[in-house]
C-alpha positions as CSV (number, residue, x, y, z in Angstrom):
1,X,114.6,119.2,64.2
2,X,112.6,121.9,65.7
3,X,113.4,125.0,68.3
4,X,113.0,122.4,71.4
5,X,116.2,120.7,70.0
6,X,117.9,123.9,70.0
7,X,117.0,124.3,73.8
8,X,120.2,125.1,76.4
9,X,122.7,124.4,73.2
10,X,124.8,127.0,73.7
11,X,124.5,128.1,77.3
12,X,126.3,131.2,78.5
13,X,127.7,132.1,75.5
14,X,127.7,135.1,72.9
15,X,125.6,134.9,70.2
16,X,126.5,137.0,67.1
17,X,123.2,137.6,64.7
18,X,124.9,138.8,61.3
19,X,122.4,141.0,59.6
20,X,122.6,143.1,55.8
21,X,123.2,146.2,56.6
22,X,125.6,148.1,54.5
23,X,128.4,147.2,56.9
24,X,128.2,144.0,55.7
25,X,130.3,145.2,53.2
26,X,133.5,145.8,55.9
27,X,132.5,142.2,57.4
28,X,135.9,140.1,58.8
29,X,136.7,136.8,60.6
30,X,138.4,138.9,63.4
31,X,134.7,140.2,64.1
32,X,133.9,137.0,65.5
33,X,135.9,137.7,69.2
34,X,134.7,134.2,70.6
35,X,133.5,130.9,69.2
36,X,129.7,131.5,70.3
37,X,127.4,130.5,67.6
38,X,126.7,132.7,64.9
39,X,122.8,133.2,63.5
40,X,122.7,134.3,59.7
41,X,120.2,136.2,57.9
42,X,119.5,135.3,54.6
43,X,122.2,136.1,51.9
44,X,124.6,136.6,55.3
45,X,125.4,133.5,55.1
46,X,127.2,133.8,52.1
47,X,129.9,136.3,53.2
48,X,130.0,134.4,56.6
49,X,130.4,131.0,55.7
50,X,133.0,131.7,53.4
51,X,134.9,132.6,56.3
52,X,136.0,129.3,57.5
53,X,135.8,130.0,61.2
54,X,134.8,127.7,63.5
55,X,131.7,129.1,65.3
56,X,128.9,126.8,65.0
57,X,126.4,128.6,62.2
58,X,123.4,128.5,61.9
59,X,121.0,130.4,58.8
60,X,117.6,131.7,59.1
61,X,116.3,131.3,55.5
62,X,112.5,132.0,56.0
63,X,112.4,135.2,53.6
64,X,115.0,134.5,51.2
65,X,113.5,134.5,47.3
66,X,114.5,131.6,44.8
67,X,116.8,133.9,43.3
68,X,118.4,135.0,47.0
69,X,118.6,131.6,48.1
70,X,122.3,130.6,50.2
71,X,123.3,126.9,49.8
72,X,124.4,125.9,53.1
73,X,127.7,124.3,53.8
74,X,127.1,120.8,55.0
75,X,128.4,122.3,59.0
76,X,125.5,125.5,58.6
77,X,122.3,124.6,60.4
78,X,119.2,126.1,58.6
79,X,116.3,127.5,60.3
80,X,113.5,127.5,58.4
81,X,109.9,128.8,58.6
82,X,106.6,126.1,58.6
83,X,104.3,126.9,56.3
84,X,106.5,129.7,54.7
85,X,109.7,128.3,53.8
86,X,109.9,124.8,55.0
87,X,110.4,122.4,52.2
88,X,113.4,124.2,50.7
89,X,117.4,122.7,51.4
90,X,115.1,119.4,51.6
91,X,118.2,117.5,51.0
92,X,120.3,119.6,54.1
93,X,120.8,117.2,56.8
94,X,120.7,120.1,59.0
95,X,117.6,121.7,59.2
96,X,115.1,122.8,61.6
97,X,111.5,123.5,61.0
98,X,110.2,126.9,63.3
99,X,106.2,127.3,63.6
100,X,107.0,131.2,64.9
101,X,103.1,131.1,65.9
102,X,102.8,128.4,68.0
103,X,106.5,128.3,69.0
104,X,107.3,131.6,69.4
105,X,104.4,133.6,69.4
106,X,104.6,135.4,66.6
107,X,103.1,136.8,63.4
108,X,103.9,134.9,60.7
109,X,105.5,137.9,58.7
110,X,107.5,138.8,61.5
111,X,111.2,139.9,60.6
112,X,113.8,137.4,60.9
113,X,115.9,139.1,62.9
114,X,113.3,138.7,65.8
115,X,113.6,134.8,65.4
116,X,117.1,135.2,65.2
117,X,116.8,136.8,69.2
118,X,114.3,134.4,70.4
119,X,116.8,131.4,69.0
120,X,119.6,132.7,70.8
121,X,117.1,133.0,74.0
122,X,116.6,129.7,73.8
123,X,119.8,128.3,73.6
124,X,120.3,130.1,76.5
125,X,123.3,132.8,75.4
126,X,124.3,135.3,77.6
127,X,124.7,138.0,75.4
128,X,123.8,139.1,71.7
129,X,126.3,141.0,69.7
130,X,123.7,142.4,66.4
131,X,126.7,142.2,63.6
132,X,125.6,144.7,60.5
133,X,122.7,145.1,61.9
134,X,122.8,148.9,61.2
135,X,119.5,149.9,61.6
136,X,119.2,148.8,65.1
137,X,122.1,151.2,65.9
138,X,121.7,155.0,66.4
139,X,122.5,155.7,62.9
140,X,118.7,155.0,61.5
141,X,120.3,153.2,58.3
142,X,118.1,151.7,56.6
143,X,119.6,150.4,53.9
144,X,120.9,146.7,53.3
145,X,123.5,145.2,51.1
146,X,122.2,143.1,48.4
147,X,125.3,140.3,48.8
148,X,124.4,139.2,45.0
149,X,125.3,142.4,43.4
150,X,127.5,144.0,45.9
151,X,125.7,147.5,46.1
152,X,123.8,149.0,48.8
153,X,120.3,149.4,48.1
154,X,117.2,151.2,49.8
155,X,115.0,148.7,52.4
156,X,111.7,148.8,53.6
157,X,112.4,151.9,56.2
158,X,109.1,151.1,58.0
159,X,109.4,147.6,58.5
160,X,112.7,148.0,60.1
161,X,111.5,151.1,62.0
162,X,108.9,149.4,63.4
163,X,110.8,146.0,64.6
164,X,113.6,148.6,66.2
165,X,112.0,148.9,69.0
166,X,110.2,145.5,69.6
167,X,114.3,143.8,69.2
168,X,115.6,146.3,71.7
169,X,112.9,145.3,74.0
170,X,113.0,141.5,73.3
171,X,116.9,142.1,74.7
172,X,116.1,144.5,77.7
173,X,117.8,142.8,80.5
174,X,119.9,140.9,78.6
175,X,123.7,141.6,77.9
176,X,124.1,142.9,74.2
177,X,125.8,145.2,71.8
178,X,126.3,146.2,68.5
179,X,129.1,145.7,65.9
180,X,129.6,147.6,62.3
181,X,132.3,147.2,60.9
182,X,133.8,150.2,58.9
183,X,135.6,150.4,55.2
184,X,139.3,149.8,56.7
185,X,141.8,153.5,56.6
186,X,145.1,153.3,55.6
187,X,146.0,155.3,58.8
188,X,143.5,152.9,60.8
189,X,145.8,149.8,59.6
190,X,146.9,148.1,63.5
191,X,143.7,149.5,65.0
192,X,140.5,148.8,66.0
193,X,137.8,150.1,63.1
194,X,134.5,149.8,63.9
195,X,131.8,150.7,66.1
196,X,131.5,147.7,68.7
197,X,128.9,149.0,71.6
């Protein structure tokens, strides 16, 4: 498969791009407030899939070292980079094959989470919710969860500084918000407890 196939798939809906910010940590089923499809980044998938809910998924794997490497349930969808990260899940029935150059006009070490917006573009969604994707938000965190260990660890603090601004303008006129989920309270129990924008 390629992007083409992905074309008008999921028209009108909310998409929800799950990122690894430390939120990630906080991450529940009852984050997901509709059955739009759900983009994954890297190790995301992990915590996500185990979820069991019944949003279509899909997982961009283009970065993802051996060692941080998600097996897909047979239902995810990968998204894969050509010439980067193409040939892995060979054996996953679903898989498509991105040439972010030619396709999306991009570099071909731009961040994931840019690919992840452009997908949901063109499956033609009518709004992004960014799920722990913290540095996006006011907060300037730039740290990610490293879903193997469990522990919150430093990121590259210019990479995601620089790709801030070029996501919030890839979603100007476009409905969108933000979702990070906080560490539960026990006097929070019954209420709402994170940040959705």
């Amino acid at each position: 498969m390629s992007v083409d196939d992905l074309r008008g798939l999921h028209e009108g809906e909310t998409c929800w791009i799950v990122g690894k910010g430390p939120s990630l940590r906080y991450l529940t089923p009852g984050h997901f407030m509709d059955d739009g499809p759900v983009i994954t980044i890297n190790q995301a998938l992990e915590i996500v899939q185990a979820f069991g809910i019944s949003n279509p998924l899909y997982s961009l794997q283009k970065d993802a070292r051996d060692g941080e490497l998600v097996q897909p349930l047979s239902c995810v969808t990968v998204i894969l980079q050509a010439g980067r990260s193409e040939h892995r899940f060979a054996q996953h029935e679903r898989r498509v094959v991105v040439d972010i150059e030619a396709e999306m006009g991009f570099a071909p070490d731009e961040m994931s989470i840019r690919m992840a917006v452009f997908i949901a573009r063109v499956m033609d969604c009518e709004r992004i919710n960014f799920v722990c994707c913290d540095s996006l938000t006011g907060h300037d965190d730039y740290r990610r969860l490293d879903v193997e260990s469990g522990k919150v660890v430093q990121a590259y603090a210019g990479a995601y500084r620089r790709v801030k601004p070029l996501v919030l303008a890839d979603v100007a006129g476009m409905a969108h918000g933000f979702v990070v989920p906080r560490r539960p309270r026990t006097e929070d129990r019954g209420r709402k407890t994170d940040d959705s924008v």
